[in-house]
N, C-alpha and C positions, 0 to 999 in steps of 0.2 A: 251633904255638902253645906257650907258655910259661905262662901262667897267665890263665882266664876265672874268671868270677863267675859264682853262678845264683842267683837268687830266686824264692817264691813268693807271690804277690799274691790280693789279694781271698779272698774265703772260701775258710776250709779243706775238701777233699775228701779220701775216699780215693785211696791210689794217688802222694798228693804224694812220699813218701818213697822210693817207688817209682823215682822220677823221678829224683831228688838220686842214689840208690845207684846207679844206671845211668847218669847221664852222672858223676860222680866216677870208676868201676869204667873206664869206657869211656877219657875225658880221661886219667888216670894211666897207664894199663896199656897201651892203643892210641897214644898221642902223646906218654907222658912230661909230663902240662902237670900245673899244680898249681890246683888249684880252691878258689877264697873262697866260702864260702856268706854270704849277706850277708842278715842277720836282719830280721822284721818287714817285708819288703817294701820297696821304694824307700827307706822310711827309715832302714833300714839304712847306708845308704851318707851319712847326713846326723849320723846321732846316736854318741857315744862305745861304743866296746864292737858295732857293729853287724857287726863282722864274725869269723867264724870259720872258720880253713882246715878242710877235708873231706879228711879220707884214706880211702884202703881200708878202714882199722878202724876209724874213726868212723861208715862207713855200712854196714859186710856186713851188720848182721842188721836192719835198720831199714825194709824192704822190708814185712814183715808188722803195720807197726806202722801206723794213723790217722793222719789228720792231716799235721803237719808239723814236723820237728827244728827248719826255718830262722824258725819263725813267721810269721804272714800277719796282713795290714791292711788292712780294709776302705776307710779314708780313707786309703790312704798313697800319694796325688797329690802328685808333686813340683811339678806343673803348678798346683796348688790347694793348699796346703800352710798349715796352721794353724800360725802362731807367737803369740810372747808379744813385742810390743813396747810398751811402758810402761805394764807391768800389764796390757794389755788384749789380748785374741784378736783379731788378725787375718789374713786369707789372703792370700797370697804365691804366688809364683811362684820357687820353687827349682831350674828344672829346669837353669839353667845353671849351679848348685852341684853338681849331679848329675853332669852332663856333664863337669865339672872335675874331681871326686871318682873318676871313674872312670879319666880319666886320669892322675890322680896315682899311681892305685894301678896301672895299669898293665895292666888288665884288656884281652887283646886281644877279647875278647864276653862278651857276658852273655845268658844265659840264663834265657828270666823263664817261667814257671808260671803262668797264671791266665787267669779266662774274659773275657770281652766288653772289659770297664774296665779289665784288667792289662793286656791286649794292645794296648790305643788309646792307653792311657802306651807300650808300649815303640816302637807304631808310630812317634808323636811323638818317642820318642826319635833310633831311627834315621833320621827326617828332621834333623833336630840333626848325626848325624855317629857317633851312638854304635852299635857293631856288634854287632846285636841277633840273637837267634834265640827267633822264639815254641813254647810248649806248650801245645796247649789242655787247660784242664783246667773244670769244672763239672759238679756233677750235672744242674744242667737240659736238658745236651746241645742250648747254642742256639749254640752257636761256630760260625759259617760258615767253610764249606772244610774241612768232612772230614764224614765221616757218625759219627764215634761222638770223645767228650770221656770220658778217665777218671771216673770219681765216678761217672757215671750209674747201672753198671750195680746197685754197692754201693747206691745208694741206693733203685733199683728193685727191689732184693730184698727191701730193708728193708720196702717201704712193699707190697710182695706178701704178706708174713709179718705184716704188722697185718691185712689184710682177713679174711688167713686165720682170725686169732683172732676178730677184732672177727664173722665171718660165725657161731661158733659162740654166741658170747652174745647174739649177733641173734633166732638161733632160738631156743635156750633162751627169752629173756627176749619174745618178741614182738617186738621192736623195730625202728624203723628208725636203723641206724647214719652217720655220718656219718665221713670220713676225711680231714683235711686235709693235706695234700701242697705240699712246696715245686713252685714253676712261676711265675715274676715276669710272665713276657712267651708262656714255653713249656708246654704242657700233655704234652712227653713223658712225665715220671714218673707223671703221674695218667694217661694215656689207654695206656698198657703196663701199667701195673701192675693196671689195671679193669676188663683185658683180659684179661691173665694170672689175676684171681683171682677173676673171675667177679662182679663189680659189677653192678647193677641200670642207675646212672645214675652218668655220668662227666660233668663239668663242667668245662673246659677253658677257657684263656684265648681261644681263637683261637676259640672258637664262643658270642657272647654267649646266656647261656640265659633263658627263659621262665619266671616262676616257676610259672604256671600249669602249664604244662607237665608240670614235674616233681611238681606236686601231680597231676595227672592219671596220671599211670607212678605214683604211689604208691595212688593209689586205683583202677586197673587190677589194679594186684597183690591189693590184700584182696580185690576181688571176686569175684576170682582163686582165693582160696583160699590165700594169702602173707602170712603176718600180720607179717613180716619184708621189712626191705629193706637194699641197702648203697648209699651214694652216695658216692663221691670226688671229691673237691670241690679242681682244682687253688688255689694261695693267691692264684693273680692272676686267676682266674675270675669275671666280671662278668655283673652282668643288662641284659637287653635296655636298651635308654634307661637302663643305671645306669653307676654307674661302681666302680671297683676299690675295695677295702675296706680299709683300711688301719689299725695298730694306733697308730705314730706318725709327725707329720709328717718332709718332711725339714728340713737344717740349714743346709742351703747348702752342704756335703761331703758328704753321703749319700742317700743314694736315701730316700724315705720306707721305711716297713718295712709290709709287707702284714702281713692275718692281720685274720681274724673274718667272712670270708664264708660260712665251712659253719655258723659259729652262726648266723647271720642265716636262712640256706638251713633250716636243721634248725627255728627258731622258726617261721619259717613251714606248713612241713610239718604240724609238730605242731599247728597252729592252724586249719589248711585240712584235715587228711585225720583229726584227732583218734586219731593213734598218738603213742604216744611216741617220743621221738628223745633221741637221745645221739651229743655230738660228741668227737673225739677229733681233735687238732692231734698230727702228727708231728715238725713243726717240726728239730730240730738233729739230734735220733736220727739223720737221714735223712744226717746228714755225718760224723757220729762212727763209730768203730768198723772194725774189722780190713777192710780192700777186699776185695772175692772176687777170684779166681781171675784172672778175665777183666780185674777193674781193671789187677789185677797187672801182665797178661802184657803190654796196653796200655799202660798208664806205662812198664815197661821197655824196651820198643820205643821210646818215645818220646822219652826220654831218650838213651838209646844213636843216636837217630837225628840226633840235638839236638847233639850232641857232632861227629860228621858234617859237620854241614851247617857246623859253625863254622868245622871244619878246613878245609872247600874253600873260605871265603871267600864262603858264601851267607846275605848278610845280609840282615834286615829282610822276613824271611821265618817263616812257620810250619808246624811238622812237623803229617803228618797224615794221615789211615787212610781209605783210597779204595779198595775192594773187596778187602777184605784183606788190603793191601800198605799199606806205610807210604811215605808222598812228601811234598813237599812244597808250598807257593801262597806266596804274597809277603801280607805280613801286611795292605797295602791290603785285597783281593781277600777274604780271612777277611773283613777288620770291616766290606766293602760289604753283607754283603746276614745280617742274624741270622739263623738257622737257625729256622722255626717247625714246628708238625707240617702236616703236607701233607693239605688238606682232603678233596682225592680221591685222597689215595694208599687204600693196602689196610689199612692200621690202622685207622684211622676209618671206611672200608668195611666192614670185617672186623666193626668194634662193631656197625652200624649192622644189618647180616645177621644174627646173631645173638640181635637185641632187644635191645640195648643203648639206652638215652634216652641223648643226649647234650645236652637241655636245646633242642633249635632241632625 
């Protein structure tokens, strides 16, 4: 190889930078190639200014840093792509400017970064012809074909480090607390993290809840002798016969944007068991901020294994972490089947043995 490109797509996580330092380190040092980081996701490769070479000394310390150097785009679908023609927005289908673009600039692969919707662009891509190599990355940890997506862990410690707090103002104040948590489609960050920090009741996408229910775990408890409670409330978590909560519609480029089911959940509480309740939305915190340890060690595995797989000509495929060992699946086989939490695995067992209400 002589020179690839890499991009990071869809929301930012920790650990992205992770990624970029470890395949540039890798691509230079192991193969001599010269790496384009190409800005802002897919767009990059369409807009002036979107790209920038990556050396050794642009990325040695960049590994401990949030986020992403290359920036990331929620709507940046070359396959859907928002222009301006005579005055007015409309969507396009760019992906053969893309396809061109890439090989103008001579990139023998690329390298993209991102979870469910970054990966089903580059799948799309490499059925096109362009010579792709996936990363998964999201904190939701719903990327099918590997058991663990960088972000996650960073964001499960975060949203373990509110409960902790939110459990002491609980007790002090009487209260029951409320904790909302990113989870679209997947309830791993809320049903780990309410696990790990000792939650009352965990509310998950994958198990529509009762509200009765949960007023009854709430009034179990005062009877109880618990004038306190903590509920974690993932944000795509829905009621029986209801549906998902949403703050605003979509656009016809973006997914609608969840957000306002643990206020709904907390109003009712307070109105059925007559405690007070206080909600607290984690929202972005849960993507900001230095990756731990584990992010780390993952992204740079991932990267360095990304770099790899380009060299031997395995394309259209993505890197990915199967008992410990890093390998890799063919990026079909990833986006067949989302990864959700496993209803009779030992997590949601493990809640369930412990008294944990998980709302059914």
């Amino acid at each position: 190889m002589r020179k690839i490109g890499i991009l990071t797509g869809g929301g930012d996580a920790p650990g992205l930078n992770a990624v970029i330092r470890a395949a540039v380190l890798t691509a230079q040092r192991q193969y001599g190639c010269e790496v384009v980081g190409i800005r802002s996701g897919f767009d990059g490769l369409l807009k002036p200014n979107g790209l920038v070479e990556l050396s050794p000394a642009v990325v040695e310390d960049i590994h401990d840093k949030g986020g992403t150097i290359l920036g990331a785009a929620n709507r940046g679908n070359p396959f859907a792509r928002m222009v301006m023609r005579d005055g007015e927005e409309v969507v396009e289908d760019a992906s053969q400017e893309v396809v061109a673009r890439i090989a103008e600039l001579g990139l023998e692969a690329l390298i993209v970064a991102g979870g469910d919707g970054t990966l089903a662009i580059a799948r799309d891509l490499a059925q096109m012809g362009v010579r792709v190599v996936g990363v998964p990355k999201t904190i939701d940890n719903d990327v099918g074909g590997t058991e663990m997506t960088f972000g996650f862990d960073t964001a499960l410690n975060i949203a373990v480090e509110a409960i902790d707090r939110l459990h002491t103002t609980a007790e002090s104040h009487q209260r029951v607390m409320l904790l909302e948590v990113m989870g679209r489609d997947a309830g791993f960050i809320g049903l780990h993290a309410g696990l790990s920090a000792g939650a009352d009741i965990i509310l998950i996408p994958e198990i529509p809840f009762s509200y009765q229910l949960i007023a009854d775990e709430i009034r179990s408890r005062l009877e109880r002798g618990y004038p306190e409670g903590l509920v974690v409330v993932s944000e795509g978590a829905r009621p029986l016969d209801g549906e998902q909560v949403f703050s605003r519609a979509a656009d016809g480029l973006a997914l609608p944007r969840l957000g306002g089911i643990a206020q709904q959940a907390a109003a009712w509480l307070e109105q059925e068991c007559r405690v007070e309740t206080r909600t607290t939305v984690l929202g972005h915190i849960q993507r900001g901020g230095t990756p731990t340890a584990f992010d780390r060690w993952l992204a740079t595995r991932y990267g360095a294994a990304a770099v790899r797989l380009a060299a031997s000509g395995s394309f259209g495929r993505m890197v990915s972490y199967q008992g410990g060992r890093i390998t890799d699946v063919p990026l079909e086989e990833a986006l067949a089947h989302p990864k959700r939490v496993d209803l009779q695995g030992d997590a949601v067992q493990t809640a369930r043995d412990i008294g944990i209400c998980l709302g059914d």
